[in-house]
C-alpha positions as CSV (number, residue, x, y, z in Angstrom):
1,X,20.5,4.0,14.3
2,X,23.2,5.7,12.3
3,X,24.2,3.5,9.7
4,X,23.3,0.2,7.4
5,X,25.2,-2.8,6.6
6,X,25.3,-2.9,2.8
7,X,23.3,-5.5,2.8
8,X,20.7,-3.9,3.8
9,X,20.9,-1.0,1.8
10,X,20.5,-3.7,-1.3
11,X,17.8,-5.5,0.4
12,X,15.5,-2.1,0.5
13,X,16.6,-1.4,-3.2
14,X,15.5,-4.8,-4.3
15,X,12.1,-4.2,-2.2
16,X,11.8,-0.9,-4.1
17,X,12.1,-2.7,-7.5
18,X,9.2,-5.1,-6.5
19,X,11.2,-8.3,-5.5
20,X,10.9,-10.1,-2.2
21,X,13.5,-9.0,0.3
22,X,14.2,-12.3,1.9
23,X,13.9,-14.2,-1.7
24,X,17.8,-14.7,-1.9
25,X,19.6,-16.2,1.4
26,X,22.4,-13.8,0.8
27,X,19.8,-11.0,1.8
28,X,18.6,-13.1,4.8
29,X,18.8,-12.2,8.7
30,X,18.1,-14.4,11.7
31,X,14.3,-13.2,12.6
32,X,12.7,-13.9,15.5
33,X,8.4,-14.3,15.8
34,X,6.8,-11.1,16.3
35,X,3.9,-12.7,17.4
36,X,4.4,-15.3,20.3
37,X,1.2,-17.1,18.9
38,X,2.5,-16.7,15.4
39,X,1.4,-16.0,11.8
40,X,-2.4,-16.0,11.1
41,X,-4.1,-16.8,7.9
42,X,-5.6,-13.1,8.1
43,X,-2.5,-11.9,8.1
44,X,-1.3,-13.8,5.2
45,X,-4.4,-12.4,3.3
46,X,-3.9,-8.9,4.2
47,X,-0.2,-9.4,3.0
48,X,-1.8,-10.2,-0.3
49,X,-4.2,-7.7,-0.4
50,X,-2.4,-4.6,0.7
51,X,1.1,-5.5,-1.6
52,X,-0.6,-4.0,-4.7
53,X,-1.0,-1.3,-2.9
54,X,1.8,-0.2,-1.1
55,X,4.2,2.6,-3.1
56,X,7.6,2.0,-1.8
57,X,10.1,-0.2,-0.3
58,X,7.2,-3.1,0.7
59,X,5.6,-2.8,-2.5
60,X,5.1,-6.5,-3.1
61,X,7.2,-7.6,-0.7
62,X,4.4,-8.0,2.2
63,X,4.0,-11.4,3.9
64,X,2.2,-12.6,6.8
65,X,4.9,-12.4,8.7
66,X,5.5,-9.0,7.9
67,X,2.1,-8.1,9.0
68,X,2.1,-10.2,12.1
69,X,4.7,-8.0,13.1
70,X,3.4,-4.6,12.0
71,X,0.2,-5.9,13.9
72,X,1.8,-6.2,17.2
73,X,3.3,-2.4,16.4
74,X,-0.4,-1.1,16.0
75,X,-2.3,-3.3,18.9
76,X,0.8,-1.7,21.1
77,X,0.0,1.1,20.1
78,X,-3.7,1.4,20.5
79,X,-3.3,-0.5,24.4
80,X,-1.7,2.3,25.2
81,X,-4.4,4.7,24.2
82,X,-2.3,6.8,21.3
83,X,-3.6,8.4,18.3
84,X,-3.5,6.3,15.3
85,X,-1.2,8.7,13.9
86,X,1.5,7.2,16.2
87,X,0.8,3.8,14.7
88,X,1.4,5.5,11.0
89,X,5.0,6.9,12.6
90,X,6.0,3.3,14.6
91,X,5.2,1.4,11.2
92,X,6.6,4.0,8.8
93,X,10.1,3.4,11.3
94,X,9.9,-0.6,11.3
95,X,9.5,-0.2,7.5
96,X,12.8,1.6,6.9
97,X,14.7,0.0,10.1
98,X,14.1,-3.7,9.3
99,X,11.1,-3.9,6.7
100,X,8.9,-5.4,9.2
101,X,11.1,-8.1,10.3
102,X,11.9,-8.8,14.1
103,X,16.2,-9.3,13.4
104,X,17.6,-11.1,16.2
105,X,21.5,-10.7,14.3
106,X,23.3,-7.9,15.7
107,X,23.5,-6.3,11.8
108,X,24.5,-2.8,12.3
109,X,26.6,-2.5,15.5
110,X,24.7,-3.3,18.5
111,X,21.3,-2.9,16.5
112,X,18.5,-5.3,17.4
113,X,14.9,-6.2,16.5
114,X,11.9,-4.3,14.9
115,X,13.1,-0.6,15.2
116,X,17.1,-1.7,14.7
117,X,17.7,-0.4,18.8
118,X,21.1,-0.5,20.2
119,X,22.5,-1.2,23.2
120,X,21.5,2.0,25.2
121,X,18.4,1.3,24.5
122,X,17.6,-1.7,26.7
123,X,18.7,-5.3,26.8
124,X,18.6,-7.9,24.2
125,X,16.0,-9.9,25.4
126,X,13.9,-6.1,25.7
127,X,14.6,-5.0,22.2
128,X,13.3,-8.3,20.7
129,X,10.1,-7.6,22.6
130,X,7.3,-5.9,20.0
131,X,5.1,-4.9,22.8
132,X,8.5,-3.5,24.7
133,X,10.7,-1.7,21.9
134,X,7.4,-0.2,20.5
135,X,6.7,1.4,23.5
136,X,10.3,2.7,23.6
137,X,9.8,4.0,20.6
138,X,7.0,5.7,21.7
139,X,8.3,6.8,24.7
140,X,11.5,8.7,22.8
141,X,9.1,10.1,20.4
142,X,6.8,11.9,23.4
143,X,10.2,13.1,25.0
144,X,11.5,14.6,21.6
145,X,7.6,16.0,21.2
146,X,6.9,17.7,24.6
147,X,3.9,19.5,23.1
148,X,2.7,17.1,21.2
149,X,4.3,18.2,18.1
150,X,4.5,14.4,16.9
151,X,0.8,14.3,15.8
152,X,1.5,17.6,13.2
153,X,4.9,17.4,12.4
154,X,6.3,15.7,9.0
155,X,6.5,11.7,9.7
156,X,9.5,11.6,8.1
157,X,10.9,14.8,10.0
158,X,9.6,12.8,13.5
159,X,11.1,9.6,13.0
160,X,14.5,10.9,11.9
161,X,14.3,12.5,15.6
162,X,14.1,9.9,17.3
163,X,16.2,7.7,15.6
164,X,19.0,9.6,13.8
165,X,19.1,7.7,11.0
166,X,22.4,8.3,8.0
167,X,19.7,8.1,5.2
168,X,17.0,10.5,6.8
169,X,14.8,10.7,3.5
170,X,13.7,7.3,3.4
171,X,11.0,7.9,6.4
172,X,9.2,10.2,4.3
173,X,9.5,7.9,1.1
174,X,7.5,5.2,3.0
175,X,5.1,7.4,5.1
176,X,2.3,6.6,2.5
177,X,3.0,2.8,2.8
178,X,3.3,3.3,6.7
179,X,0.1,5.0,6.7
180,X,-1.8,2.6,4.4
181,X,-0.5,-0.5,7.0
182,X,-1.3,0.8,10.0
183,X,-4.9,1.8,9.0
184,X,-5.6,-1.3,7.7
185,X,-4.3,-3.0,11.2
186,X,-5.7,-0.1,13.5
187,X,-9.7,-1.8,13.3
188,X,-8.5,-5.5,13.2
189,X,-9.1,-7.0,16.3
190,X,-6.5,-9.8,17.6
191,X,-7.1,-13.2,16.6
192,X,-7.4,-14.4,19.9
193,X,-7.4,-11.8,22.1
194,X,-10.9,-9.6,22.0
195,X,-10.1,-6.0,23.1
196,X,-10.3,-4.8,27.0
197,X,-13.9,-3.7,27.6
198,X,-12.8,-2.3,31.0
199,X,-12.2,1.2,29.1
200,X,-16.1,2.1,28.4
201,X,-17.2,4.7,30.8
202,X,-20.5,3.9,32.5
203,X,-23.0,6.5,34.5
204,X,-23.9,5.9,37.9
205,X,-26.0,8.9,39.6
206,X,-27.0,9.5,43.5
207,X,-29.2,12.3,44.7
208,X,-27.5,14.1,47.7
209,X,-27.1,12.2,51.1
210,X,-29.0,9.5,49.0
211,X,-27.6,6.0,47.7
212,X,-26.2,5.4,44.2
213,X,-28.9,3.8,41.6
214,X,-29.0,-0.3,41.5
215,X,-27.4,0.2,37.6
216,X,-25.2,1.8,35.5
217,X,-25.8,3.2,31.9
218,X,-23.0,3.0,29.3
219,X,-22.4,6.7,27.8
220,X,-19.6,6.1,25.7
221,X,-18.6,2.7,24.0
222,X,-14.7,3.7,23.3
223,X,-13.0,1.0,24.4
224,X,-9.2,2.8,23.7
225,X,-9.8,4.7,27.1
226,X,-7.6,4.5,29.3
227,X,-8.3,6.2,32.1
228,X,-10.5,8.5,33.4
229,X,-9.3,12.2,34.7
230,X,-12.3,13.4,36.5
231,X,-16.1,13.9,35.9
232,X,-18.8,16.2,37.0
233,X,-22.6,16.0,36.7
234,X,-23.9,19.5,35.3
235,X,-27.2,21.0,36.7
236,X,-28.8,20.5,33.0
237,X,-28.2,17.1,33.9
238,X,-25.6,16.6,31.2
239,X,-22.2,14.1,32.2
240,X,-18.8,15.6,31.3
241,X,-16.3,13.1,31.3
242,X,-12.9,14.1,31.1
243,X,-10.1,11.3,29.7
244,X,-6.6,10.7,29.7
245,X,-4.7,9.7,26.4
246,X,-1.3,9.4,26.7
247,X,0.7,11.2,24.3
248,X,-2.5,13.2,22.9
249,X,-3.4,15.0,26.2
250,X,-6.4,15.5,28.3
251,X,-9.7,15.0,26.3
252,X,-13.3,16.3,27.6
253,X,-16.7,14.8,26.0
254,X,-20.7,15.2,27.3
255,X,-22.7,12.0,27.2
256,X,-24.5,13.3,24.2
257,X,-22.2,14.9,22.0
258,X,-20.4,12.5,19.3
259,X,-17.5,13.4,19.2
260,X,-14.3,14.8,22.2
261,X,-12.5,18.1,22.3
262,X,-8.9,17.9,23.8
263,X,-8.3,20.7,26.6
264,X,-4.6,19.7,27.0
């Protein structure tokens, strides 16, 4: 994403000043539902409640729209077992790109939906997918972040990287904003849709040449895992359980400690 129409570029400076982006049909793009269910009433009233709060470009210019949208970004993101940093980054991006809105008008180039993609990215009907173009994103941020740099480098400094914007600054302007939208999405769960319990690990023991026991116990309720690398029973009877996480590494945690200690 090299360049922005002009109209864009006055869009985000009326945003900055407080106004509604969309307000004047001059300013307008063809947008597409981020959400194939569509806009809730809780996302209307977190619209409300988080514009007073936002710093930047949004500042005031949330709607329930703009949320649905940034809260298919986030639940993307957390189904695919990433640190809720990357959620801070993917929203911070969308906020720049296309202020939360899903554009289905080619306005920059080739340059569709959430995170403004062209065509090398993937086809139309792809980049107009929230659930698909934010795992792009995702995907191009890992590559440019081998070693996990992603989760410790600048926000603005990471999405510049990935997508190579003319006006590089305005990532970092809206980090705060990104960061204050995503955490406010990251505990919400979908209005519909309760969250996949199948990630809980559970304990099953057997004694040696014996049979497993009749139940299992639950030893951790994290429902974000997403998948399990290998486990080992210890002689003091303690359960190590080592997870998966993609684009944070390998993470190992006993059944009594609180909290996990990454290893890769």
């Amino acid at each position: 994403m090299k360049t922005k129409t002009l109209r864009y570029v006055l869009a985000a400076g009326l945003a900055a000043l407080g106004s509604t982006v969309v307000a004047d049909p001059a300013l307008a793009w063809d947008t597409a539902a981020c959400d194939p269910k569509g806009v809730t009433a809780a996302d209307a009233d977190l619209a409300t409640a988080l514009n007073s709060r936002l710093t930047a470009n949004l500042r005031n210019a949330l709607t329930g729209y703009r949320i649905s949208c940034a809260r298919m970004i986030v639940k993307t993101v957390r189904a695919g077992g990433w640190d809720p940093h990357a959620a801070t980054i993917a929203v911070t991006t969308a906020i720049v790109e296309t202020t939360l809105m899903n554009i289905s008008e080619k306005v920059d180039h080739t340059s569709l939906g959430l995170f403004q993609q062209q065509d090398w990215w993937g086809s139309a009907k792809d980049r107009m997918n929230p659930v698909w173009t934010t795992n792009k994103f995702l995907s191009a941020m890992a590559a440019k972040h081998p070693d996990g740099k992603w989760l410790t480098d600048p926000i603005g400094k990471v999405c510049q990287e990935v997508q190579g914007s003319a006006y590089p600054t305005r990532y970092g302007e809206n980090a705060a904003d990104g960061k204050t939208v995503a955490e406010a999405l990251w505990g919400i769960d979908d209005p519909v849709e309760k969250p996949d319990p199948h990630g809980t690990v559970y304990a099953r023991s057997r004694s040696a040449g014996g049979t497993w026991q009749n139940s299992a116990t639950r030893i951790d309720t994290n429902t974000a895992i997403s998948g399990i690398a290998a486990t080992r029973q210890q002689t003091d009877n303690s359960l190590h359980v080592f997870t998966v996480v993609p684009g944070s590494g390998i993470w190992h945690r006993k059944a009594w400690e609180a909290d996990a200690t990454r290893i890769d």
